[in-house]
RORO-487838 format. One record per atom (N, C-alpha, C): x, y, z; atom name. Coordinates in steps of 0.1 Angstrom, whole numbers. Atoms other than C-alpha are relative to their C-alpha. Example, Ala and Ser with C-alpha at 12.3 -4.5 7.8 and 13.67 -1.06 7.14 Angstrom:
NODE     u     v     w keba
NODE     9   -12     0    N
NODE   123   -45    78   CA
NODE     9    12     0    C
NODE    -9   -11     0    N
NODE   137   -11    71   CA
NODE    -8    11     8    C
//
This chain:
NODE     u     v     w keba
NODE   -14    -3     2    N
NODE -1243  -393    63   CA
NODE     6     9    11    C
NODE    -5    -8   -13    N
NODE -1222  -381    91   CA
NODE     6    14    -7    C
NODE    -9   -11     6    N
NODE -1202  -343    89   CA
NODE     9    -2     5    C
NODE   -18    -4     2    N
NODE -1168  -342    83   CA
NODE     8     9     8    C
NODE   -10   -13    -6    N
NODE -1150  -318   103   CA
NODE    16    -1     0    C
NODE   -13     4     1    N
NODE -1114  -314    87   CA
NODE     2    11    11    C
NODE    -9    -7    -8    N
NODE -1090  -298   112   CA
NODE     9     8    -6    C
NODE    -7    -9     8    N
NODE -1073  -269   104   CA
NODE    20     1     2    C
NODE   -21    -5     7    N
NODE -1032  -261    98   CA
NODE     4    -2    14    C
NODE    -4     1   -11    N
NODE -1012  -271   129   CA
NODE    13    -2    -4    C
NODE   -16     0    -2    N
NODE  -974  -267   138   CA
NODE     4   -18     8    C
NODE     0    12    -7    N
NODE  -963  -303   143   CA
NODE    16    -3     2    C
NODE   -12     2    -1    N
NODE  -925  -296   140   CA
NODE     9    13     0    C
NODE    -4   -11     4    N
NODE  -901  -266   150   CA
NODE    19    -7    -4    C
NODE   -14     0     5    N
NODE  -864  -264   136   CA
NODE     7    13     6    C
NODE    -5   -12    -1    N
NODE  -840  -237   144   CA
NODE    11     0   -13    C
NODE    -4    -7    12    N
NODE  -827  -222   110   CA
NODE    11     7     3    C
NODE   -11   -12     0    N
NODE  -805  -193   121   CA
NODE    -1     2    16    C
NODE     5    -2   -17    N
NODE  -795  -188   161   CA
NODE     9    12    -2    C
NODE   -12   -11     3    N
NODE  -773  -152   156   CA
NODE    -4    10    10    C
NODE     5   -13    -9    N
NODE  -784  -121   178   CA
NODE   -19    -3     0    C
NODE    16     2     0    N
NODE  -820  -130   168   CA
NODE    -1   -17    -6    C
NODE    -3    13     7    N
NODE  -831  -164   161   CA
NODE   -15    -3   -12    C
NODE    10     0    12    N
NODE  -852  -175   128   CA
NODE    -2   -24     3    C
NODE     4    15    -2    N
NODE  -871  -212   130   CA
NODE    -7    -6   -13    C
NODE     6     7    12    N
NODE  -882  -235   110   CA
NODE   -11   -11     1    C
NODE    11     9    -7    N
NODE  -917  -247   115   CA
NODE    -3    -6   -15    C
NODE     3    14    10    N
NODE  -930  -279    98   CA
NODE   -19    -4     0    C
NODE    11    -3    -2    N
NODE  -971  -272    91   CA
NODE    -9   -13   -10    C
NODE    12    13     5    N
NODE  -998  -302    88   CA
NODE    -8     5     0    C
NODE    12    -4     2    N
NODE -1024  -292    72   CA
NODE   -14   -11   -12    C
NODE     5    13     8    N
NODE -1050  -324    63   CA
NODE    12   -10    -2    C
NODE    -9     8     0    N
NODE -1030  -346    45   CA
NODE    17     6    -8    C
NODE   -16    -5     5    N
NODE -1000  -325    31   CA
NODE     4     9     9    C
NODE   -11    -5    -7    N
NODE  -971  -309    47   CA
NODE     7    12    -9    C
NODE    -5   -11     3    N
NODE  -954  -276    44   CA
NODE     8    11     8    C
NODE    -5    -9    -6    N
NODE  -927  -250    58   CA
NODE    -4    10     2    C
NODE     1   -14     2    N
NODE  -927  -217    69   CA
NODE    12     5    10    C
NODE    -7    -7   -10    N
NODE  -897  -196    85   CA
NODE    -7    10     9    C
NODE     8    -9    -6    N
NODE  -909  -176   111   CA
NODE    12     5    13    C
NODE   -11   -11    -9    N
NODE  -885  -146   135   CA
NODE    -6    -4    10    C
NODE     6     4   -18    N
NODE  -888  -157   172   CA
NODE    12    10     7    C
NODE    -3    -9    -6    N
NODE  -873  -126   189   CA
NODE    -6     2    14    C
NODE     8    -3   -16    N
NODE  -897  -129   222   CA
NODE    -8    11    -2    C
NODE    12   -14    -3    N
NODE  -921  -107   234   CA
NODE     6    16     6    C
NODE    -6   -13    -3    N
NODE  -916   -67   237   CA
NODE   -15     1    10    C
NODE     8   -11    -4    N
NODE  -932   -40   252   CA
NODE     4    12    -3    C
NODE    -2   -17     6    N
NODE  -939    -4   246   CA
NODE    -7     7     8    C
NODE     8    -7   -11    N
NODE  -952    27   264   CA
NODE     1    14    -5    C
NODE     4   -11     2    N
NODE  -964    60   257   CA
NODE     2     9    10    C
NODE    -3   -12   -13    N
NODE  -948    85   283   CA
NODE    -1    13     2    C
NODE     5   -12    -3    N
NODE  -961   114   298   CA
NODE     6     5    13    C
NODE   -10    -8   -12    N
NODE  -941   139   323   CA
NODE   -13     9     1    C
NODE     9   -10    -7    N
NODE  -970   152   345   CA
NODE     6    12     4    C
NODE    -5   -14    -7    N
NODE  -946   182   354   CA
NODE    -1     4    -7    C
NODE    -4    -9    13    N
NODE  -934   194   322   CA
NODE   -11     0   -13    C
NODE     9     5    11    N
NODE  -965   185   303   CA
NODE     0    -2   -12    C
NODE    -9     3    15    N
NODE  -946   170   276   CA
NODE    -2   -13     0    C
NODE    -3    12    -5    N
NODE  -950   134   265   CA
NODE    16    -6    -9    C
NODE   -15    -1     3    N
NODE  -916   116   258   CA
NODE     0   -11    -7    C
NODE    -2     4    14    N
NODE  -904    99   228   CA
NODE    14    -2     1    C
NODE   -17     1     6    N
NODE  -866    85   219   CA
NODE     2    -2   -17    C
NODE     2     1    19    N
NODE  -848    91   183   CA
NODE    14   -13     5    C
NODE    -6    11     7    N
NODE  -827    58   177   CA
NODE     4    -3   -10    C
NODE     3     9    16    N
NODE  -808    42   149   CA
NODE     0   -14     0    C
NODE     7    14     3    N
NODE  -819    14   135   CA
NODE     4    -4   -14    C
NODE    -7    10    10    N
NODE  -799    -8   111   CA
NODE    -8     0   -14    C
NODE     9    -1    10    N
NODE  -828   -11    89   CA
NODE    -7    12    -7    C
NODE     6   -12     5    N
NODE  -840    23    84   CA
NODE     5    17     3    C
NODE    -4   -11    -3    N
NODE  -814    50   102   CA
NODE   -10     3    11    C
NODE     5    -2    -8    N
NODE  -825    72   127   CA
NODE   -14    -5     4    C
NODE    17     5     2    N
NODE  -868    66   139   CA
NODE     4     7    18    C
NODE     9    -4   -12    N
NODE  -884    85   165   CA
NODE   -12    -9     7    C
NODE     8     8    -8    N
NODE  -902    61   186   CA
NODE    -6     1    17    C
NODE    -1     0   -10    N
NODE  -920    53   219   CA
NODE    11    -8     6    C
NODE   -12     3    -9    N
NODE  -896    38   244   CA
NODE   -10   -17     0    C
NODE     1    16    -2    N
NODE  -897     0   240   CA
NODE    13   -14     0    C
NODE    -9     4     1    N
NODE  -877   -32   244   CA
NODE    -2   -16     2    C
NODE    -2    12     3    N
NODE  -874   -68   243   CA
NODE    -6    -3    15    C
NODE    -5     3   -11    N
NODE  -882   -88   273   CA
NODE     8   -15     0    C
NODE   -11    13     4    N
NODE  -853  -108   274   CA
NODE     4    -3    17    C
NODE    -5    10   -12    N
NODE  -854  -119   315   CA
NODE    -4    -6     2    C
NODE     6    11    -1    N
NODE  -867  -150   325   CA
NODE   -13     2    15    C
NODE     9    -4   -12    N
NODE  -898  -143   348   CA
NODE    -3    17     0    C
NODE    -2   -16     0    N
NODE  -896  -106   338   CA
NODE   -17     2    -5    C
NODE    13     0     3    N
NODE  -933   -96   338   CA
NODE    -2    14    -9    C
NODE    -1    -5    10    N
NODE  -943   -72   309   CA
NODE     2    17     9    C
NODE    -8   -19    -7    N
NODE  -946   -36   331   CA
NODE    11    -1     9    C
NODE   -12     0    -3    N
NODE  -917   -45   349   CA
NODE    12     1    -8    C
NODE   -11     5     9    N
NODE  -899   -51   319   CA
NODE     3    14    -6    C
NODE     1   -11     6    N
NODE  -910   -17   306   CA
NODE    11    10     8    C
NODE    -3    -8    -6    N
NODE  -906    -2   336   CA
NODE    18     2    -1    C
NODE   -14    -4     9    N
NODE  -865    -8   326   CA
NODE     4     3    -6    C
NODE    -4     0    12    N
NODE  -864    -4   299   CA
NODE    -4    20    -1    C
NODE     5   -15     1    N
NODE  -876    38   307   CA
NODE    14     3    10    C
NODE   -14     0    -4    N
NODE  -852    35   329   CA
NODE    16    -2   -10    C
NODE   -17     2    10    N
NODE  -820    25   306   CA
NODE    -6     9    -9    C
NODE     9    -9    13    N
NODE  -840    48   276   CA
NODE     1    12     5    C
NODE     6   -14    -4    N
NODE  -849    78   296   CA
NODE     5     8    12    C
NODE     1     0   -11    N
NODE  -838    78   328   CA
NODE    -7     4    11    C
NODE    11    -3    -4    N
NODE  -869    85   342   CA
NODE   -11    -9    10    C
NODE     8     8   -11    N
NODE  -888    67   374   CA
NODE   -15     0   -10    C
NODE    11    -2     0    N
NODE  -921    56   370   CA
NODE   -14     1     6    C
NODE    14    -1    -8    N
NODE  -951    68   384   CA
NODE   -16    -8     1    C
NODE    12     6     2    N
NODE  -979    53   371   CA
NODE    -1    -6   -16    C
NODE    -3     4    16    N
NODE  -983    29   344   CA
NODE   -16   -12    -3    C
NODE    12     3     6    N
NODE -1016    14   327   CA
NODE    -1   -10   -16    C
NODE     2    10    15    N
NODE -1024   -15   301   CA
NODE    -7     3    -7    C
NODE     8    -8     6    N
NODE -1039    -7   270   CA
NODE    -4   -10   -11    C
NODE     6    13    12    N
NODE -1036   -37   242   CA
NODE    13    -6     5    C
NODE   -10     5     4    N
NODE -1013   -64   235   CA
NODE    -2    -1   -17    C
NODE     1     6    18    N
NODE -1009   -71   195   CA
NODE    12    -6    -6    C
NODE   -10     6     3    N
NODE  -989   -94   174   CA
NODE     7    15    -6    C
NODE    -7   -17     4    N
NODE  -961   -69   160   CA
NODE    -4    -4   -20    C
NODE     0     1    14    N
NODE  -960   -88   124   CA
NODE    -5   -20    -2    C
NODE     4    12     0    N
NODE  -984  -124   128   CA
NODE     3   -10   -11    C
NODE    -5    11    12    N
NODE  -972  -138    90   CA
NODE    10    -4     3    C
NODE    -9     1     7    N
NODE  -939  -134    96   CA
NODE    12    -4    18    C
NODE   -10     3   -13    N
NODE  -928  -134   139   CA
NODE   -12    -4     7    C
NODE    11     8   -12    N
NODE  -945  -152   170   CA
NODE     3    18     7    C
NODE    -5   -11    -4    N
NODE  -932  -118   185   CA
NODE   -19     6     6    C
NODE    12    -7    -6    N
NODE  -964  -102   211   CA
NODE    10    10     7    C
NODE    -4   -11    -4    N
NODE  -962   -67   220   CA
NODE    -9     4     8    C
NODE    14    -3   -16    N
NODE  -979   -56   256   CA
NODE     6    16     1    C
NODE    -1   -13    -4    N
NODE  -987   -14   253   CA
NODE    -3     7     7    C
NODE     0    -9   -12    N
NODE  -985     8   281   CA
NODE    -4    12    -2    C
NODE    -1   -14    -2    N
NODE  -997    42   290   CA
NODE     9     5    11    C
NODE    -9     6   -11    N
NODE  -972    52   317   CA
NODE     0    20     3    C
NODE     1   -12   -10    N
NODE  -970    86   338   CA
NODE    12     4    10    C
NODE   -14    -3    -5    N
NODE  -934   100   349   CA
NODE     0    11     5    C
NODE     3   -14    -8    N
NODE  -926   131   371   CA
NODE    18     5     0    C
NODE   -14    -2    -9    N
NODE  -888   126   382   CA
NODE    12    -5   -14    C
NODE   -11     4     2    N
NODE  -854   122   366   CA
NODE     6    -7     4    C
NODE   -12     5   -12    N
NODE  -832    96   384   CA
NODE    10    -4    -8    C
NODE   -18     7     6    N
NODE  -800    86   358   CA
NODE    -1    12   -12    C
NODE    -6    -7     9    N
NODE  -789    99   331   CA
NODE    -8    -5   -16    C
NODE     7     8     9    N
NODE  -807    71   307   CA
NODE    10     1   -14    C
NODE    -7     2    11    N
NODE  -796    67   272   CA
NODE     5   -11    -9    C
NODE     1    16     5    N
NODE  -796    33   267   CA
NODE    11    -9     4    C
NODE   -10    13    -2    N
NODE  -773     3   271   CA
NODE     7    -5    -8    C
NODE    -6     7    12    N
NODE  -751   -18   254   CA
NODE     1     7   -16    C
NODE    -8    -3    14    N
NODE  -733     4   228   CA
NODE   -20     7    -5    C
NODE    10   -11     6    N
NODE  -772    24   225   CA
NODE    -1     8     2    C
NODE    -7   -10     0    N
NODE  -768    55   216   CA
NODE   -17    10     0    C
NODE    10    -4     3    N
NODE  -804    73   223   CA
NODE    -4    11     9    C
NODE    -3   -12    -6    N
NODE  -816   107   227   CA
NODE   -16     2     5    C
NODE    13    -3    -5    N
NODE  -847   119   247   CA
NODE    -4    11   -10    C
NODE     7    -9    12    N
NODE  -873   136   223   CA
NODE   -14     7     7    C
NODE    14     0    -4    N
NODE  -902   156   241   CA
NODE    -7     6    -1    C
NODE     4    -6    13    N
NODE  -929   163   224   CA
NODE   -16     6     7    C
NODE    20    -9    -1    N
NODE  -964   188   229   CA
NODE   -10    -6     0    C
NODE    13    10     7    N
NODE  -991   168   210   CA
NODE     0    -6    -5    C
NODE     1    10     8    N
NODE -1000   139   199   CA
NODE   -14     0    -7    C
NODE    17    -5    12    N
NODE -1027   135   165   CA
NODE    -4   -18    -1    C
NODE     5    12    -2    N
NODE -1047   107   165   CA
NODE     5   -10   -11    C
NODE    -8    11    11    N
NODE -1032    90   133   CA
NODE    16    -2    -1    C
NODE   -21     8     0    N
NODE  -996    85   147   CA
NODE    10    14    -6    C
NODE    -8   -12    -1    N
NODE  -985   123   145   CA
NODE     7     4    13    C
NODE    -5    -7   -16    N
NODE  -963   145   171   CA
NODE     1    13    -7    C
NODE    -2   -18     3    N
NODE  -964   183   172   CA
NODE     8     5    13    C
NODE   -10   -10    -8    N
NODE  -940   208   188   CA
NODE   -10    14    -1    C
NODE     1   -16    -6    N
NODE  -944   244   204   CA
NODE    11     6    -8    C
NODE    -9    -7     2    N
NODE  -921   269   188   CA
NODE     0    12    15    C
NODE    -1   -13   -12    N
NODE  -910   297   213   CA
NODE   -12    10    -1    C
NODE    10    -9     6    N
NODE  -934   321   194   CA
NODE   -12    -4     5    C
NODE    14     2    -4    N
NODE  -964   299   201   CA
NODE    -5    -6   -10    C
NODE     7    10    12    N
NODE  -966   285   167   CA
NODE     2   -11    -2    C
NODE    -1    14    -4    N
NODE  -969   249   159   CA
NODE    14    -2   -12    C
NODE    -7     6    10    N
NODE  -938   235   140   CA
NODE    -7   -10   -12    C
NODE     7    11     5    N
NODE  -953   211   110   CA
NODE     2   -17     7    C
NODE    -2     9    -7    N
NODE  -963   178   125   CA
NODE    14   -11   -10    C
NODE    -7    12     7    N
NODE  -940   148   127   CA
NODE    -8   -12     1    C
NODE     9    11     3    N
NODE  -953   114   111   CA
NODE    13   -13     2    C
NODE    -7    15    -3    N
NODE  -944    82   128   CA
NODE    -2   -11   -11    C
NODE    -1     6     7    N
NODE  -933    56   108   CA
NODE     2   -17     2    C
NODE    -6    12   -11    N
NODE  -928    31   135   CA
NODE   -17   -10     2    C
NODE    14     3    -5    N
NODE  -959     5   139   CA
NODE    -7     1    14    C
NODE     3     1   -14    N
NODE  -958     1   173   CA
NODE    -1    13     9    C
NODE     4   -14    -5    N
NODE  -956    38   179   CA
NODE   -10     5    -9    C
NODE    13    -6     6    N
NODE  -984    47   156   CA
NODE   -12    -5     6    C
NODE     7     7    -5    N
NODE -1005    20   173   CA
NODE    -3     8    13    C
NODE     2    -7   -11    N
NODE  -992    38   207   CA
NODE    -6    10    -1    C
NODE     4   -10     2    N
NODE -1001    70   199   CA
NODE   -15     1    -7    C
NODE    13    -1     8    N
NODE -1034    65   179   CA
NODE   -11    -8    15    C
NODE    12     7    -9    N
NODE -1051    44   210   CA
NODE     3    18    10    C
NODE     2    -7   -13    N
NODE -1039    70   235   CA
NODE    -7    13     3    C
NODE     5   -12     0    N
NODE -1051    99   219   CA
NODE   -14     1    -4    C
NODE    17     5     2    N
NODE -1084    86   209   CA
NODE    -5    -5     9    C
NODE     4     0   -16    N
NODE -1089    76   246   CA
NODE     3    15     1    C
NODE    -2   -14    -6    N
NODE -1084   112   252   CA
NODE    -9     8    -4    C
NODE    15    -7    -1    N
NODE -1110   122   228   CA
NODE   -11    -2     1    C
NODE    12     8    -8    N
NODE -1137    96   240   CA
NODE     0     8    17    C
NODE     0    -1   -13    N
NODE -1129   111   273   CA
NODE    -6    12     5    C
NODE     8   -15     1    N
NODE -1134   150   265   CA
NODE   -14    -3    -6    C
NODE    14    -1     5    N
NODE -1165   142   247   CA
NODE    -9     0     8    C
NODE     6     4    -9    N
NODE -1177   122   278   CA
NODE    -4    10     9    C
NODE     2   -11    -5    N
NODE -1169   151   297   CA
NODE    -9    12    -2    C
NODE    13    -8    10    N
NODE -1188   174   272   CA
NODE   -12    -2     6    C
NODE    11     8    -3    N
NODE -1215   154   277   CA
NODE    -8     4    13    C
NODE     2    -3   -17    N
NODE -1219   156   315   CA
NODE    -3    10     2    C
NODE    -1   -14    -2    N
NODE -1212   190   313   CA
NODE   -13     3    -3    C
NODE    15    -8     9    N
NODE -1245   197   290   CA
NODE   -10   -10     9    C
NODE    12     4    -8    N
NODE -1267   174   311   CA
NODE    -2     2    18    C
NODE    -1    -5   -12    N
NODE -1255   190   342   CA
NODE   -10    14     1    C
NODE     7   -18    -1    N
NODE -1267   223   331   CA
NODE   -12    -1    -3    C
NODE    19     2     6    N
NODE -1303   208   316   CA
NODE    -4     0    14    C
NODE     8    12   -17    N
NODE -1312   191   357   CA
NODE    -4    20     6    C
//
């Protein structure tokens, strides 16, 4: 008897449902022999980035509102909505229109779906390294957003402040995925890195 190998769930038809500021589709899914919908948000692919001011040794954060939830302290992220617009290029504007802030150096870290049930939507995250001012920033088109910059980052998607005194204000908890994601890889690369260092250090001094 030979084996079977059924084939799994395939998109064999899209629709467009809703085309308004964002557009929503309507895919048409064969799977064997029966058929089935699913709506799914096609907004394109973002990017995001985790910014750090080598001068001011501050990394940088915007507070935004957001229709859905009111203000949100986030990293600096944004659609790429130009045709050929390559993902740190895309960023790199988008720190620009956000921040007004050049960029010095900028570094790939993941891409991940933002929400795989429910959008095609890929997010490509940056580490990124700034020094200079050059505009004024603050966003574009009617965005109204304020530069936030912040001491420390905690490896579960916290930010902490300095008070003048020297004491720590209570941390703030992101609530944002894509900034919890940012912040949780960058600072956990930071303590893989001191350990490494550690490390070295103690087999430096055994030789």
């Amino acid at each position: 008897m030979e084996n079977v190998v059924k084939n799994g769930p395939e998109v064999i038809k899209k629709d467009v449902a809703y085309d308004g500021y964002f557009k929503v589709m309507d895919y048409t899914i064969k799977d064997g022999d029966s058929e089935y919908k699913r709506e799914v948000f096609e907004r394109g692919n973002s990017v995001a980035g985790v910014i750090y001011d080598t001068v001011k040794k501050k990394y940088i954060f915007v507070k935004q509102f957001r229709p859905s939830s009111g203000d949100m302290v986030e990293v600096v992220a944004g659609s790429m909505d130009i045709e050929g617009e390559k993902p740190d290029e895309a960023l790199k504007r988008e720190i620009i229109e956000e921040t007004g802030y050049k960029v010095d150096l900028i570094n790939h870290l993941k891409d991940f779906y933002t929400s795989p049930g429910g959008t095609s939507e890929i997010c490509s995250l940056f580490y990124v390294e700034v020094s200079e001012k050059v505009s004024e920033g603050g966003g574009v088109d009617g965005e109204n957003i304020e530069v936030i910059e912040v001491d420390y980052l905690g490896a579960n998607g916290t930010l902490f402040w300095n008070m003048d005194g020297g004491e720590m204000i209570p941390p703030y908890e992101l609530i944002d995925a894509k900034s919890i994601v940012a912040v949780s890889i960058v600072e956990t690369n930071r303590i893989l890195s001191d350990m490494a260092d550690v490390l070295t250090q103690a087999r430096m001094r055994t030789l």
